[in-house]
N, C-alpha and C positions, 0 to 999 in steps of 0.2 A: 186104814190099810185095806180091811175090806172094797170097800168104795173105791180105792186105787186100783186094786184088780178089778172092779165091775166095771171100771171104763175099759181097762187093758182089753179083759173079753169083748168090751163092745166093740173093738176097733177090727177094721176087715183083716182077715189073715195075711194079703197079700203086704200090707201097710204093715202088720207086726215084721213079716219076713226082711221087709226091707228096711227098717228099723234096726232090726238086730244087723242086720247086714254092715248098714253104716256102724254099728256101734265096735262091728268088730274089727272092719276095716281102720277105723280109727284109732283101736288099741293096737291093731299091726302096727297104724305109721306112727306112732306113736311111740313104741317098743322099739321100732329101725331107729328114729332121729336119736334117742336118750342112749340105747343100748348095744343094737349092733351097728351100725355106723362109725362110733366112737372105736368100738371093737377091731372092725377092718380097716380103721387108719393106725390104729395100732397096729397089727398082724402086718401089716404091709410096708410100716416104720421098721419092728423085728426084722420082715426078711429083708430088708437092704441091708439091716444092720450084719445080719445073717454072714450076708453075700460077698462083704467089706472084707468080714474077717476070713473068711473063706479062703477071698484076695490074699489077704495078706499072709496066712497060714502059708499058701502053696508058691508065693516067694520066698519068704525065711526057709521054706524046706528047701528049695534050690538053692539057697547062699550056703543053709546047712551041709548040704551035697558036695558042694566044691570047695569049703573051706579049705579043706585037706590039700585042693590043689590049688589054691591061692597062696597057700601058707609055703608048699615046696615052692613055687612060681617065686613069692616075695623072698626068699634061702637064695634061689638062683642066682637071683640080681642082685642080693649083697654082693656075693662072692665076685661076680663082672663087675662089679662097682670094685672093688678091692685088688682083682686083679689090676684094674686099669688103673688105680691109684698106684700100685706098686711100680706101674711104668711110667706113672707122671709123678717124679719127687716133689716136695712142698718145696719151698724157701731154703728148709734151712739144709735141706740136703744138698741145692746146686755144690757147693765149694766141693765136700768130699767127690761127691762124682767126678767133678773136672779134676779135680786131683787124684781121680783111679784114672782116667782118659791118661794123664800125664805119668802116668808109674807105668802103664802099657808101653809107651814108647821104652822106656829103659828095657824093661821087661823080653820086648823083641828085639832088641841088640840095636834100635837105633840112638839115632841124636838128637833133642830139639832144637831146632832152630828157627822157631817161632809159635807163640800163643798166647794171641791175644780174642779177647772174651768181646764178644760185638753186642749192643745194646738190644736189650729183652723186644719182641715182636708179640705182643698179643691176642688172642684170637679166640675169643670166646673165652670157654673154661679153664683153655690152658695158654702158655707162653713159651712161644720157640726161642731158645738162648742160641745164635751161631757162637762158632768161637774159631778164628782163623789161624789153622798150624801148619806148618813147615815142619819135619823132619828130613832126616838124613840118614841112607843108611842103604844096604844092598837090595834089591828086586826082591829077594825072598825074604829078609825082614822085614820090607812094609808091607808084603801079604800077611806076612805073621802079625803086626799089629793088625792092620784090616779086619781078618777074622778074629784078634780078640776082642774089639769095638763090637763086632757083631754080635757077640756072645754075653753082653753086659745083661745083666736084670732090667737095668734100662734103658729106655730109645733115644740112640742116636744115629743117625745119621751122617753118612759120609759123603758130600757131593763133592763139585769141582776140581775132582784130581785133575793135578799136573803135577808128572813127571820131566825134570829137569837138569841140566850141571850133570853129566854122567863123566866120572873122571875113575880112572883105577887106581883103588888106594888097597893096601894089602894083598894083590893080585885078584880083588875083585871091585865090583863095578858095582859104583857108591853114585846114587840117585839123589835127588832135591827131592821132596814129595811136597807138595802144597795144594791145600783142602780143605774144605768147611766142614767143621762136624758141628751136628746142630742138636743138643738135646730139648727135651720137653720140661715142662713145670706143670702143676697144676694150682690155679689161679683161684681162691674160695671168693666168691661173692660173698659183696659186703650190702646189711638192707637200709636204704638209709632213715635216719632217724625222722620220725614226725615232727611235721612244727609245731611251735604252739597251738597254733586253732585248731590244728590236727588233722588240716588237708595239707597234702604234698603241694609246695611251691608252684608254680604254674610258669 
């Protein structure tokens, strides 16, 4: 050991200097490659990971924000959904409706003298039913049906008046009315069933 320091002394100062120099530069890079290197690929993993969530934090509090009005918004459109249903009868309502159409005519003092039901017309969601009637009865009875048609919960339609045959029956003046009133349906889509192999037919 001796002997190893008496050479160490023999060697020139400036050669010790740079000796130690490299030895520590050494242990720097040496310390970066093992220690921090490894360090700031992590730090640097964290803060994306960081920044992700951040993300994601400051959306969910937005959706958090509005839910309240998403929730009144999805309320709104049941109820427009519901209303509109209530003027598009399903199936099984057509009969009764046409048969309050036809209690209307008695109702305003006239006569029938025709109604017949014209085949279903489809159109998307729903299905316009015409149904072709004639009555009979004075000028101010088939207003009074008219506006009770009007007045139903549900849509009908009154087009192609004619007024005809005006004769004086009872000292007043008894009209033909012939007209299309046309109610709505609403039409449920059907999904169709998969094939077997579980693509849709082509």
């Amino acid at each position: 050991m001796d002997e190893l320091i008496a050479r160490i002394s023999k060697v020139p100062f400036a050669q010790r200097v740079l000796v130690l120099a490299v030895v520590i530069v050494a242990i720097g890079l040496l310390n970066y490659v093992f220690f921090v290197s490894p360090a700031e690929d992590e730090l640097t993993r964290l803060d994306g990971q960081v920044k992700t969530l951040d993300a994601q934090l400051v959306q969910k509090r937005a959706i958090a924000q509005n839910l309240a009005r998403y929730r009144v918004e999805v309320e709104r459109l049941k109820q427009r959904l519901n209303e509109a249903l209530t003027l598009l009868p399903n199936e099984a309502e057509i009969p009764e409706l046409l048969q309050k159409i036809a209690a209307l005519v008695e109702q305003s003092d006239c006569q029938m003298d025709d109604f017949a039901p014209q085949g279903e017309v489809v159109s998307g969601f729903y299905a316009r039913i015409p149904v072709k009637m004639s009555i009979v009865g004075n000028y101010h009875s088939i207003a009074v049906f008219f506006d009770k048609v009007s007045k139903l919960a549900r849509i009908v339609n009154v087009t192609d008046i004619k007024l005809s045959k005006p004769k004086l029956q009872n000292k007043k003046v008894v009209l033909e009315a012939q007209f299309l009133a046309t109610t709505f349906k609403f039409v449920e889509r059907t999904v169709d069933a998969p094939s077997a192999t579980g693509f849709g037919a082509k």
